[in-house]
C-alpha positions in Angstrom: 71.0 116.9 94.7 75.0 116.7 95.7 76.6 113.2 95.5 79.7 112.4 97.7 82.3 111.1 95.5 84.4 108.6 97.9 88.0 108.9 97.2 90.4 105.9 96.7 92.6 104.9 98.9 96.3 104.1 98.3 95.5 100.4 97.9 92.9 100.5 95.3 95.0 103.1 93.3 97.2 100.8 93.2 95.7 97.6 92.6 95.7 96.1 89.0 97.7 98.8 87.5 100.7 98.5 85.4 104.2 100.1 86.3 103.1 102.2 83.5 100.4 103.5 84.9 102.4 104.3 88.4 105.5 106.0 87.3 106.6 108.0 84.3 107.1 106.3 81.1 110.8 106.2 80.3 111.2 105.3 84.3 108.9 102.4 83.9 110.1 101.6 80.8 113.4 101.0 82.5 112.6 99.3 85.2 110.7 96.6 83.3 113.3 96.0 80.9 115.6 95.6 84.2 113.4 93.0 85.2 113.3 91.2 82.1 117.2 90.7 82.4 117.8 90.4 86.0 115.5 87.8 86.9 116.5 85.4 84.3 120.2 86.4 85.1 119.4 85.8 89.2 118.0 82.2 88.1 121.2 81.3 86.1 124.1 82.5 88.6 122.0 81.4 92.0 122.8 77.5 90.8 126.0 78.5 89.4 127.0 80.1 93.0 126.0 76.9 94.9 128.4 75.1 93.3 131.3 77.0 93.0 132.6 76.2 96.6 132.3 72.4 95.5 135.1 73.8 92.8 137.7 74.8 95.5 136.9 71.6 98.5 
């Protein structure tokens, strides 16, 4: 008559959601539009950093 429901476990909450789906809007909101300018950013000044000390030799 009675089903047991399994519940989820951390992992499978987890897995194939969005950072929307995880934290609040407006905190996911920001976080994602940190991303979009700080990994772009990171991929421009990690070159840029390497050759600097070729600047001052």
């Amino acid at each position: 008559m009675f089903r047991s429901v399994k519940k989820p476990s951390a992992s499978t909450k987890l897995a194939g959601h969005s950072c929307k789906d995880i934290f609040h809007f407006w905190l996911a909101t920001l976080v994602e539009k940190a991303l979009v300018v700080l990994i772009p950013s990171a991929a421009l000044l990690f070159p840029l950093f390497k050759f600097l000390p070729q600047l001052y030799d």
